[in-house]
C-alpha positions in Angstrom: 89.4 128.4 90.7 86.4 126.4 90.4 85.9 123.3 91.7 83.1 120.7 90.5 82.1 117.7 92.3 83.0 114.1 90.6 79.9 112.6 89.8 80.2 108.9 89.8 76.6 108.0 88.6 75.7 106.7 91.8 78.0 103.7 91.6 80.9 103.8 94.7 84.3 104.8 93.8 87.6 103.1 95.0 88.4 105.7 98.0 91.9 104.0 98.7 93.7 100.7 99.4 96.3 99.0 101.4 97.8 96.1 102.3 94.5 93.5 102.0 92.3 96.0 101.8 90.0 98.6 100.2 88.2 101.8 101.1 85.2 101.7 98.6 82.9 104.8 99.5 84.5 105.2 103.0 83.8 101.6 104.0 86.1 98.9 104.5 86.8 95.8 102.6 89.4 93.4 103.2 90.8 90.8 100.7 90.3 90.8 96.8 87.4 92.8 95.4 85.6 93.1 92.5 84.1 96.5 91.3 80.9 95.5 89.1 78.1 97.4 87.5 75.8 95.6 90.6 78.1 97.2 93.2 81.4 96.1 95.1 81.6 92.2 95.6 84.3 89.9 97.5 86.3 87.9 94.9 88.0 84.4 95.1 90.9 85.7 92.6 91.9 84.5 89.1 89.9 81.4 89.8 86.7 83.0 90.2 85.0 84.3 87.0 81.5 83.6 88.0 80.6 86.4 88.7 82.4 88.7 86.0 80.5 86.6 83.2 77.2 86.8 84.5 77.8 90.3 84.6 80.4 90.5 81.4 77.1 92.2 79.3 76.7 95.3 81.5 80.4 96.2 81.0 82.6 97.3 77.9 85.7 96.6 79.5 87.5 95.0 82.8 90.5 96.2 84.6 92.5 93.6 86.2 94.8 94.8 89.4 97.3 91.9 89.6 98.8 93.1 93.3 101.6 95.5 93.4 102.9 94.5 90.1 101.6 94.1 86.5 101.4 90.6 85.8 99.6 88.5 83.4 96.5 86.3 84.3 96.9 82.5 83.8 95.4 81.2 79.9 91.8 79.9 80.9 91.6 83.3 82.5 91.9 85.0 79.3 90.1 82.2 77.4 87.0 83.0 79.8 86.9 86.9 79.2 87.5 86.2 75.6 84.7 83.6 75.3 82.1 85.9 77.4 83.2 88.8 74.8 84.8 90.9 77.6 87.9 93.0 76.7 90.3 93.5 79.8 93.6 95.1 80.7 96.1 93.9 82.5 97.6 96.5 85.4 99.6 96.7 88.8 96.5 97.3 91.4 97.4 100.5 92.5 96.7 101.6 88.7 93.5 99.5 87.9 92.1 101.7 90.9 92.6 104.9 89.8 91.7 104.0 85.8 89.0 102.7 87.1 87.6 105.8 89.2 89.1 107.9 85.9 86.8 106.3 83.4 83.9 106.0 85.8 83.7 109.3 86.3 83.5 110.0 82.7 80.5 107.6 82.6 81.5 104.6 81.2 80.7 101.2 81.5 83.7 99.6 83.4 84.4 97.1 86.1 87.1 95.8 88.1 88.7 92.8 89.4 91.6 93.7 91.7 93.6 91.8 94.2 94.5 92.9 96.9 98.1 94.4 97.6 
């Protein structure tokens, strides 16, 4: 069998996670995260979209980990994303990681705003 290395495009993949953290290209980072097309960045949660809209034109879509359960983010959340032209989905954590490293590795412009489990 033949085996190909992932190429990621030089931006750093989600490695792992686990309760308050991540492992983002073998390095440790506790608390919430967000995974923009600038790099990893700590994240202040649903409250804290500064960030994601200055950065909102370098992405086609945002994957939101609520925790360990799908959830829904609170209105002006949504109103914010919408407003910025941003389309986002909605997941449990553990599945906005591995979409996230999925689409990545196929080259596309995605980002991700995950709290921590």
């Amino acid at each position: 069998m033949r085996m190909n290395e992932i190429d990621f495009d030089g931006m750093p993949p989600i490695d792992g996670y686990g309760p308050g953290f991540f492992r983002i290209a073998g390095e440790i980072h506790k608390g919430n995260i967000l995974m923009m097309p600038s790099g990893p960045k700590p994240w202040g949660g649903l409250e804290d979209l500064e960030t994601i809209l200055l950065e909102a034109a370098g992405m086609d879509v945002l994957f939101l980990g609520m925790g360990a359960d799908i959830d829904h983010p609170p209105a002006a959340f949504k109103e914010a994303l919408k407003a910025a032209g941003l389309a986002y989905e909605a997941m449990g954590t553990p599945s906005a990681c591995r979409t996230y490293n999925v689409l990545l590795s196929e080259g596309r412009r995605v980002a991700a705003a995950l709290l921590a489990v």
